[in-house]
Structure formats: C-alpha cells, structure tokens
N, C-alpha and C positions, 0 to 999 in steps of 0.2 A: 481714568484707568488706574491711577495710583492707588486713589481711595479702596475700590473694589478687589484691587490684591489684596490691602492692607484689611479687608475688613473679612474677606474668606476665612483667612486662617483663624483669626478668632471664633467664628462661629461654627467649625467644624470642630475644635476641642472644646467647647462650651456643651455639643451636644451630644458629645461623647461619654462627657465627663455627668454630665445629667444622668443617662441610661447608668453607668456605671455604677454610680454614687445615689441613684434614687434610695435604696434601705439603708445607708445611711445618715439622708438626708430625712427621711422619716422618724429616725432615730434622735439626729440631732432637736428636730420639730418636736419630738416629746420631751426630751430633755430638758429644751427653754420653756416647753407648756409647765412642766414639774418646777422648773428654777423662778418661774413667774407666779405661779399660785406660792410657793418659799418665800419670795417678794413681797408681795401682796400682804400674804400674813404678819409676817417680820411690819413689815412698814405700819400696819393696825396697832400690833403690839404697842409698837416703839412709840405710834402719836398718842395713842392711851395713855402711855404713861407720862407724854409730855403736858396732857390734857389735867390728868389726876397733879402735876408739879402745880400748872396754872392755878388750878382751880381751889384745890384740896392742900397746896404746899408741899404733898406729899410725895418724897425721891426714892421713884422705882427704876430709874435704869440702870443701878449694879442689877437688878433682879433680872433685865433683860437683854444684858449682854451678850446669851444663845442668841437674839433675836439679830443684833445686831453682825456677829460671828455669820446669821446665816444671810446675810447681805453679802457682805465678806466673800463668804464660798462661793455665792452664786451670781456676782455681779457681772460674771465676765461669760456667761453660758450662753447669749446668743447677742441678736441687734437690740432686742425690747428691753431684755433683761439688763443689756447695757443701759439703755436709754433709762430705762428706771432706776439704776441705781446711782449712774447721775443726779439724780433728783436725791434720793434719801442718803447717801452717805454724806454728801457733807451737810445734810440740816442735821443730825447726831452724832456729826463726828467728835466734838468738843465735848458730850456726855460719857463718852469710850475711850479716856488716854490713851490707856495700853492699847489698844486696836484702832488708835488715829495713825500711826504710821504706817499700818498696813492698807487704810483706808487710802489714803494720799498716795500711795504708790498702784494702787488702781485709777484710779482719779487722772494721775500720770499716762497710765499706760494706755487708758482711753482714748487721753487725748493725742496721744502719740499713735495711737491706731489707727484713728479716720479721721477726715478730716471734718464729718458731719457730726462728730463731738466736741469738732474745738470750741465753738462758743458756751457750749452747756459745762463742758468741763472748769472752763473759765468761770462764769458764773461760780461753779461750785467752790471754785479756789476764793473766790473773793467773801461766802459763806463761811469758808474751813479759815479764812484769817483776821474771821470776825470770831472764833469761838475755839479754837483749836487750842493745847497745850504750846510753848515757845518755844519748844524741841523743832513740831511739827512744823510750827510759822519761821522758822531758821529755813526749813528744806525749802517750806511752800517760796519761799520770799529768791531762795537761790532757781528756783524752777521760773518763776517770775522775772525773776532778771535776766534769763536767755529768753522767755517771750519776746520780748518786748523789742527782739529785734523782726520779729515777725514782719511782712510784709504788706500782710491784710491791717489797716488801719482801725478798722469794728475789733480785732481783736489787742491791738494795742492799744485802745481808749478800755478796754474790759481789764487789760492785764492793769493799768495806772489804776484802776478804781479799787482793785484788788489789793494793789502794793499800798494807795492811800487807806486801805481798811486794816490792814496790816500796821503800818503806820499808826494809827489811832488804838488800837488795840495793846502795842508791847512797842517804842520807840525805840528803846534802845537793842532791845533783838533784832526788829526789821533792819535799822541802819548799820547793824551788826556780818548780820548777814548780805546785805547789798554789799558791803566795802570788801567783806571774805571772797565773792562772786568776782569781785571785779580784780582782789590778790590772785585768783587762779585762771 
C-alpha cells in the first residue's frame, strides 16, 4: 500500500509535464542533434590535427582553438553531448591553456550533475593531470582531494590513480595543492 501512494504521485506529474513540455522537448532534441553534429566536427578537427603533430611534427591547434571553444559551448546541451565531451575535452585539454580552466570546471560540473558521469568524469581528470597546465592540476588535485572521501570504492581507486598521475606529472604542485586542501 505504501509503495502504490508513493508511486501515484510521480506518475501523474511525469505525465502532465510530458503533454506540457512535448515542443519544447522537441526543441531541446534538436538542439543536442545541432550541439552533437558541433561535436562530432570539432572532435575530427582537433584529431587531425593531433594526427598531422604525430605524424608530420606539425602544431595546428592554436589554429583550432574555435574547434575547441566549440566543445566548450556545447558540452553541456543534453545527455550525448555530455557523454561526448567527456571523452574529448580532457584528451585536448592540455593543448588549450587558456580554455583548460574552463574546460575543468565543466568536467566538474558533469560530475557533480549525475551520477552516471562520475566514472567517466574521473577518468577524464586522471587524463587532464596527465597534460594539463599546473594552474589547472592545483584545482584538479584540490577537486581530487574532496573525492576521495567518496563512498563508492571504484571511484576512490579511479580518484588515487588520477592524484598518482598528477603526482608524476608536477610533484611539487600536486603535493602543494593536497597540503592547501587539507589548510582549508
């Protein structure tokens, strides 16, 4: 009986809010189809040019730093668009100084969003403090250091690998930043 009260009232504003909300839920749907082909492109760009570094020596991503910017803008326009930019902003974040801290504070916001980003977000941090500027790897290492009281275990073995990649990358930043985290 309890169950059955408790599950009424959910489904009667779920279906309300549906009827309501349909055009601009078809809105939002083109939106991410528009923010995901932005994606998609951006993300071609950027491996090209990481392609042309490997292969040719040759350093094009000042030249595509739009590319990057439009990761940036649209990282946050639905679930996919999230889920993808998961994945690409921290593999370039380290090539974009100037827009690694805005990158990182998406990366943040993700994970602090849902909770079916916290692994992926993780992951990305342990990429961003493999390559990031030691501005960035000061935040990433003080965002690191409140994980880590986390309760899920898979993500406290992901946040230590991230702080040891940190670690190996800029020592005396990381250990900088851990002692700062733990003054406040």
């Amino acid at each position: 009986p309890n169950s059955a009260f408790a599950f009424t009232p959910l489904r009667v504003p779920c279906t309300l809010r549906s009827a309501q909300t349909s055009e601009a839920h078809e809105i939002n749907m083109a939106d991410e189809s528009a923010a995901l082909d932005l994606l998609y492109k951006a993300a071609d760009k950027l491996l090209d040019a990481q392609s042309k570094l490997t292969k040719d020596g040759v350093d094009e991503f000042a030249e595509n730093a739009s590319q990057f910017q439009a990761v940036l803008d649209n990282a946050k326009v639905g679930p996919k668009s999230k889920t993808l930019s998961l994945q690409i902003l921290p593999k370039y974040m380290g090539r974009f100084p100037d827009l690694a801290d805005s990158a990182l504070d998406i990366l943040i916001d993700l994970f602090e969003e849902n909770e079916q980003y916290h692994m992926k977000a993780i992951e990305g941090f342990k990429v961003v403090a493999t390559s990031a500027p030691a501005a960035v790897i000061g935040k990433l290492v003080g965002v690191l250091a409140q994980l880590l009281q986390s309760e899920d275990q898979k993500e406290v073995d992901a946040v230590n690998d991230a702080l040891v990649a940190a670690l190996e990358k800029d020592v005396t930043g990381t250990i900088g930043a851990v002692l700062e985290h733990m003054a406040s």
